[in-house]
N, C-alpha and C positions, 0 to 999 in steps of 0.2 A: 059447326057450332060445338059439335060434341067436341072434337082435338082441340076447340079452344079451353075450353073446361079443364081437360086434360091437361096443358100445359098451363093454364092459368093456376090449378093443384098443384103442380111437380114442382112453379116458383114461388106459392107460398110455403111449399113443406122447406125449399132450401132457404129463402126467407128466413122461415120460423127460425129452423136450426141455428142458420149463423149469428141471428139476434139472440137466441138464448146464451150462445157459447158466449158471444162478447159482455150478456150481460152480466154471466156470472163471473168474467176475469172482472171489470166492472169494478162487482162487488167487492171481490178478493183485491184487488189492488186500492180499492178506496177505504176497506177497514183496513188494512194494513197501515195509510195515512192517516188517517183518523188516530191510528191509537196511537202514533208518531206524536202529533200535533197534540193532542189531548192527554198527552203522558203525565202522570203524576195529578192529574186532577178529579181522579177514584170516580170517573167514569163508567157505568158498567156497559157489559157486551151490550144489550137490549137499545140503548141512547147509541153508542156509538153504529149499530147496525141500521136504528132510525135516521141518522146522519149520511149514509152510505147512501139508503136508499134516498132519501133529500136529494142527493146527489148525481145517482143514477142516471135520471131522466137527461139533463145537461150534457153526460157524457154520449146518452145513444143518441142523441140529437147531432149533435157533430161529428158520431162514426157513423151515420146513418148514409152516405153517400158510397162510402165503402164496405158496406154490410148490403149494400142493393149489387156492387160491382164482382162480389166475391157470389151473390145468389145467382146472378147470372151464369158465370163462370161454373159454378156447380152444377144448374139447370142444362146448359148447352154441351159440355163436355159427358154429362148422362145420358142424356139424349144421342151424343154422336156415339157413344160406346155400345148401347141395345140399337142402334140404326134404325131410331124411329126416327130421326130426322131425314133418312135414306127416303125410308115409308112415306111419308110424310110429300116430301117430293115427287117420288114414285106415281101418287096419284092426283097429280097436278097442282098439288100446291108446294109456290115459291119456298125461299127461305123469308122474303121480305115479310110472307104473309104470316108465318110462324110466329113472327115477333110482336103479332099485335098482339094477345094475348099478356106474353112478359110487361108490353110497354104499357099497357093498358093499367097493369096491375102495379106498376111503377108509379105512373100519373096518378094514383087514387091513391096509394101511399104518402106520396109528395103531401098530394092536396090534405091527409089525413093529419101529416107532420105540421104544416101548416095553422089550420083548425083547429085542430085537439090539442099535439105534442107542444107547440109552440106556449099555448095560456099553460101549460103543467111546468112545464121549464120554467117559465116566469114565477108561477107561486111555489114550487117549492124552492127554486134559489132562494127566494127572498124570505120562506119558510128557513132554511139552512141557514142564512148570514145571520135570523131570531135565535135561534138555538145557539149555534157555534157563539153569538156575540152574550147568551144567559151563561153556558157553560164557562166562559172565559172571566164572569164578574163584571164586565164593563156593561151590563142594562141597556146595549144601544145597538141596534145593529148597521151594519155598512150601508145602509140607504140615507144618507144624513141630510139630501138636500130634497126641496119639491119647490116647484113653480108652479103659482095660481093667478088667478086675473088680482088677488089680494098681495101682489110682492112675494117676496123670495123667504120661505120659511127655513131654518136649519136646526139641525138636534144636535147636540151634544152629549155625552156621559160618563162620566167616572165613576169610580166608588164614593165622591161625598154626593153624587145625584146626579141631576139632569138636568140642561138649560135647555129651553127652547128660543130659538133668535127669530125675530121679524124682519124685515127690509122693508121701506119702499123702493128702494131703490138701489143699483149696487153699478161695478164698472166688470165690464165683460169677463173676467174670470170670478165674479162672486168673492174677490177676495179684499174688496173696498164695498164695505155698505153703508147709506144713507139712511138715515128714518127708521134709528136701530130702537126696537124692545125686545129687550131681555127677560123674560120669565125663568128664575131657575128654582129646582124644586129638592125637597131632600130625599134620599133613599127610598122611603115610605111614601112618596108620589105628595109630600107638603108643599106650599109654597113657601118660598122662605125670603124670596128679595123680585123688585121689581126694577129694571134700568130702564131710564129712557136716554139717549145718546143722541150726538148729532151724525156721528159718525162711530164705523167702527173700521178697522185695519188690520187684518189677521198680519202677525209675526210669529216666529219660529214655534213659541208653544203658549199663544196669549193672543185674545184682543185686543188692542187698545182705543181705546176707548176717548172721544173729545166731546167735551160739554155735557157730560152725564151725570144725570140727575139719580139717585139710589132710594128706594122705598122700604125699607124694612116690612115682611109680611110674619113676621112670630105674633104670637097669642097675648095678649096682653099688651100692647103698645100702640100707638097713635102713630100710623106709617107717616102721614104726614108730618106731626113734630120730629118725629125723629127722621126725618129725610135730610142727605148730604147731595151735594153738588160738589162734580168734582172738574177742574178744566181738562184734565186727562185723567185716565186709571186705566188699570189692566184687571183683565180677568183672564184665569186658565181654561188653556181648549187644547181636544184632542185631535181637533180637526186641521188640516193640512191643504197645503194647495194642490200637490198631486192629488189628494183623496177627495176633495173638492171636483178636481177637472173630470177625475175617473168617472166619479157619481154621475157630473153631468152628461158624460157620452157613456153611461155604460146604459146600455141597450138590451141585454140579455133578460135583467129583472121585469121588462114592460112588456106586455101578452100583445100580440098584435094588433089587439082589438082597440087595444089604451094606446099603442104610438102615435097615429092622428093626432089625437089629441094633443100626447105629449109633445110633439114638434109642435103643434099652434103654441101651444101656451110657452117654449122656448123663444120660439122667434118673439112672441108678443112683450116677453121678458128682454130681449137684447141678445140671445144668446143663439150663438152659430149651430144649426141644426142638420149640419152637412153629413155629419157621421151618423144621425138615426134613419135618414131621408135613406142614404145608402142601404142601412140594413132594410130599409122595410123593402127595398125592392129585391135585394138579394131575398132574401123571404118571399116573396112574389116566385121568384124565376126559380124555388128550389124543389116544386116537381119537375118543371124542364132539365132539369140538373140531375137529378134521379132517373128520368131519360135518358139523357145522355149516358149516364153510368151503364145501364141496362145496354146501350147498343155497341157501346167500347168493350163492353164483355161479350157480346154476341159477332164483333168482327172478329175478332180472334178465334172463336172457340167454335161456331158453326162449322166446321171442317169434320169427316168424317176421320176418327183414330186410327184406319189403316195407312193413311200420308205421314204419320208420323210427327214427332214435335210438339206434342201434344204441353208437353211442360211450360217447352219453351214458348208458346200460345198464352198459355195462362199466365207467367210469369210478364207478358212483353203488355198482356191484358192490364194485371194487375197496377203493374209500373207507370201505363199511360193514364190508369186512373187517378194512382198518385197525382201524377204531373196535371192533371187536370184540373184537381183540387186544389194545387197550388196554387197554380194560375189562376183561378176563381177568385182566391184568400189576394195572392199580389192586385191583383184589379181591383180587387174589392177598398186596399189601404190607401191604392193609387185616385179612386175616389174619393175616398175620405179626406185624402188632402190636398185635392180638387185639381191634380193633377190629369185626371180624367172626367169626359162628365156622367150624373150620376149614373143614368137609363146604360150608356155603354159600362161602364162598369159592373153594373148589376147583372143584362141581360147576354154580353155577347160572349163572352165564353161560354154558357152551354149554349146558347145553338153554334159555336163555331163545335162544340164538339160532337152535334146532334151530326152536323152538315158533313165534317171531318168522319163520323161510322156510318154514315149514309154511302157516302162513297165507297169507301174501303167497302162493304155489303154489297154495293150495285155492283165493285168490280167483281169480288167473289165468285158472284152468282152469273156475271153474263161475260166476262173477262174482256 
């Protein structure tokens, strides 16, 4: 119990370290973008540094599979260099048994990534696209669409304000809507016109609009005397059908806790929920996957430093962890466009890579 303590220390201090180091390049390479993108818009340090860190989270979330593979490699190649793994064996314990400790501490990370990191990524991305979308003058941020048992809601905004659009109804990419109202509002959050439509049909940078009735809502006037009926019209938008489809699969802004939900309420809308179903299980299987990491770094590097290779150990470590992440990412697309199904998608590359350092360890250790 005690040498697990000990070892369970030695992988949070390498842990710690390589999470620091990556968060501060992190930092350093995302204000450096930041002041790119934001040039000329008399931003100061303090906003764009709040920006960075908006951003942060998102980033160690996605090196976090390779900040567990580099702690290993640091933990195990320490250990074989003071020959406490020697010791360790010396008085009858395996190398198998060593590893519970690291993997342990892996699995509680995953699960912690999960849990916590997961709902923080979510609210500050959607924190960040607020900001990034005030600093830019466009009042809107990149979340433009939601689906509720009430039909398909959409935002819009420019510099003369802000519409908000209704549906009841729309055809599978959201870019033909039925049972359209229009609320658009001026600068200063007024309302200024009401549409009601039979239809609407997004085009290149316009609704257009059939059988729309228009309400005038200024101060002074009689919306109804002064209401037009038009058989078609246009209005301008800044919405798109890529930035439409995006919204609808992008999965990153939704905390884990809110996906449930948001796949019920897609499917109940009409809308194919094959891409969030995916992430929520890769989310599922990404302490097994942090596992994995942790034992793809400990078949390599478990070797005592006087056999020599030591480099080339860590290097063949480090390379298969790439290739592993990869492989995760390709199966992960390969479900998403249902070229696989979900559960093997999600779950079978880490344990083929749990199964794959399991072996490579039993040989090590009994040859």
């Amino acid at each position: 119990m005690i040498l697990d303590r000990y070892f369970t220390r030695r992988f949070l201090q390498a842990f710690g370290l390589i999470a620091g180091i990556f968060f501060a390049l992190i930092m350093l390479i995302d204000l450096i973008e930041q002041l790119r993108r934001f040039e000329g818009m008399r931003l100061g340090l303090g906003k764009l540094l709040h920006l960075s860190l908006l951003n942060a989270p998102a980033a160690m979330s996605e090196l976090l599979p390779l900040i567990m593979i580099l702690s290993a490699v640091v933990l195990f190649v320490g250990l074989a260099r003071s020959s406490e793994l020697v010791v360790s064996r010396a008085i009858g314990r395996s190398g198998i048994r060593s590893l519970a400790a690291p993997v342990t501490v892996a699995a509680v990370i995953g699960l912690l990534a999960v849990m916590l990191l997961n709902p923080i990524v979510a609210a500050t991305s959607n924190r960040y696209d607020q900001l990034s979308a005030q600093a830019r003058g466009t009042g809107a941020s990149s979340s433009v669409l939601s689906v509720s048992g009430e039909g398909l809601w959409l935002r819009q905004g420019s510099q003369s304000g802000q519409s908000v659009i209704h549906a009841d109804g729309h055809d599978p990419d959201a870019t033909v809507l039925y049972g359209v109202t229009i609320l658009s509002y001026s600068p200063n959050g007024v309302p200024v016109r009401r549409i009601l439509a039979e239809s609407a049909r997004l085009e290149d940078d316009s609704w257009t609009l059939t059988n729309a009735k228009v309400w005038p809502l200024s101060a002074g006037i009689n919306p109804e005397a002064d209401s037009s009926v038009h058989a078609t019209m246009s209005i301008a938008t800044t919405l798109t059908h890529e930035r439409i489809r995006e919204t609808l699969g992008r999965v990153e802004s939704v905390s884990i806790y809110n996906l449930p939900d948001t796949i019920r309420q897609l499917d109940e809308a009409g809308f194919s929920t094959r891409r969030q179903r995916v992430w929520y299980q890769v989310a599922l299987a990404r302490p097994l996957f942090l596992v994995a990491m942790v034992l793809v770094g400990a078949a390599f590097t478990m070797r005592h430093t006087r056999f020599g290779g030591t480099g080339v150990a860590v290097l063949t470590a480090v390379l298969l962890g790439f290739a592993l992440y990869f492989i995760r990412n390709f199966a992960q697309i390969l479900g998403e466009n249902g070229q696989l199904p979900i559960t093997l998608a999600a779950w079978a590359p880490p344990l083929a890579a749990v199964f794959l350092s399991l072996g490579l360890l039993l040989h090590a250790e009994d040859g």
